[in-house]
N, C-alpha and C positions, 0 to 999 in steps of 0.2 A: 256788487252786481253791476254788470258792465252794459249799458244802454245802447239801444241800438241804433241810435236815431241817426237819421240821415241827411248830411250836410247838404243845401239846397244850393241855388246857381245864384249868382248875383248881375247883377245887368249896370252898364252906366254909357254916357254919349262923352266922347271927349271929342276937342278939337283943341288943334294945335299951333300954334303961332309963330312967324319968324321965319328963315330961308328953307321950307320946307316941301316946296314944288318946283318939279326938275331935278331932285335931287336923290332922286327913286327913295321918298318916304313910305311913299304907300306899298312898294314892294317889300320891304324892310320892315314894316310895321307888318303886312301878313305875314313873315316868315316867323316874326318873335311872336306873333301870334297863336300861329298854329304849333310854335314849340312846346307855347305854354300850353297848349290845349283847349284856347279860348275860340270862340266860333263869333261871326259881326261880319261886319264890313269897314269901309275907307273907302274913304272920296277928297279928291281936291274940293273944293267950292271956290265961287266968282272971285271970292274975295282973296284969294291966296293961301288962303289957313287949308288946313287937312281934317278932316272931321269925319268920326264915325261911332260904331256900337261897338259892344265889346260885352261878351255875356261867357259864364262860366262860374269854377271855384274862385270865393274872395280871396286866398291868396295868392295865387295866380295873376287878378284882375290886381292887386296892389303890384306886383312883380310888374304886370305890364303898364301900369301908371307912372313906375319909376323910369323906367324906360321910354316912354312916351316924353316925359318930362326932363332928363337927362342926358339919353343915349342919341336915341332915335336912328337915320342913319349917315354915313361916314362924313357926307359932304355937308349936310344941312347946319342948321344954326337956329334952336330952337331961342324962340324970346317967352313963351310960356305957353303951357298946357293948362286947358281948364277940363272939370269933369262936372256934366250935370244928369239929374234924373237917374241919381244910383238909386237902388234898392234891390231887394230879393226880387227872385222870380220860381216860379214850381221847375219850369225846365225851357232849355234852350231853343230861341225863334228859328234857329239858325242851326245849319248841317256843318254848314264850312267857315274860314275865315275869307271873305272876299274882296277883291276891287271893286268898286262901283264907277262906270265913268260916265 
């Protein structure tokens, strides 16, 4: 008998570390974003890092942590990605994937 239950959203904040402003991160990061499907935001901060939410399907949100953490985009130079305040959520804050600036 086949259940019908219904996969929920999952929510986490990353921020990202290393040559990754000026180097159109944040355009890069919406675009694998909204491939994936996931809805959030991105922002530089003071401090040079790239930071933002990221809410959707958990596989998806792992798809876009590897990328976060490995890929990112063509020029940058990531030196690490952290993720904090994962957990579920009932449904998405967010319409779109956005810049913030």
């Amino acid at each position: 008998m086949a259940t019908n239950k219904k996969a929920g959203f999952t929510t986490t904040d990353f921020e990202v570390f290393g040559k990754v402003q000026g180097v159109y991160f944040r355009k890069h990061t919406q675009k694998r974003a909204t491939e994936l499907g996931l809805k959030g935001w991105v922002m530089n901060t003071a401090q040079g890092t790239v930071f933002g939410q990221l809410q959707g399907q958990q596989d998806a949100i792992e798809d876009m942590k590897l990328w976060l953490q490995n890929v990112g985009s063509p020029k940058c130079k990531i030196e690490k990605a952290a993720f904090r305040n994962e957990g579920p959520v009932s449904s998405c804050a967010f319409r779109t994937f956005e810049i913030r600036r």
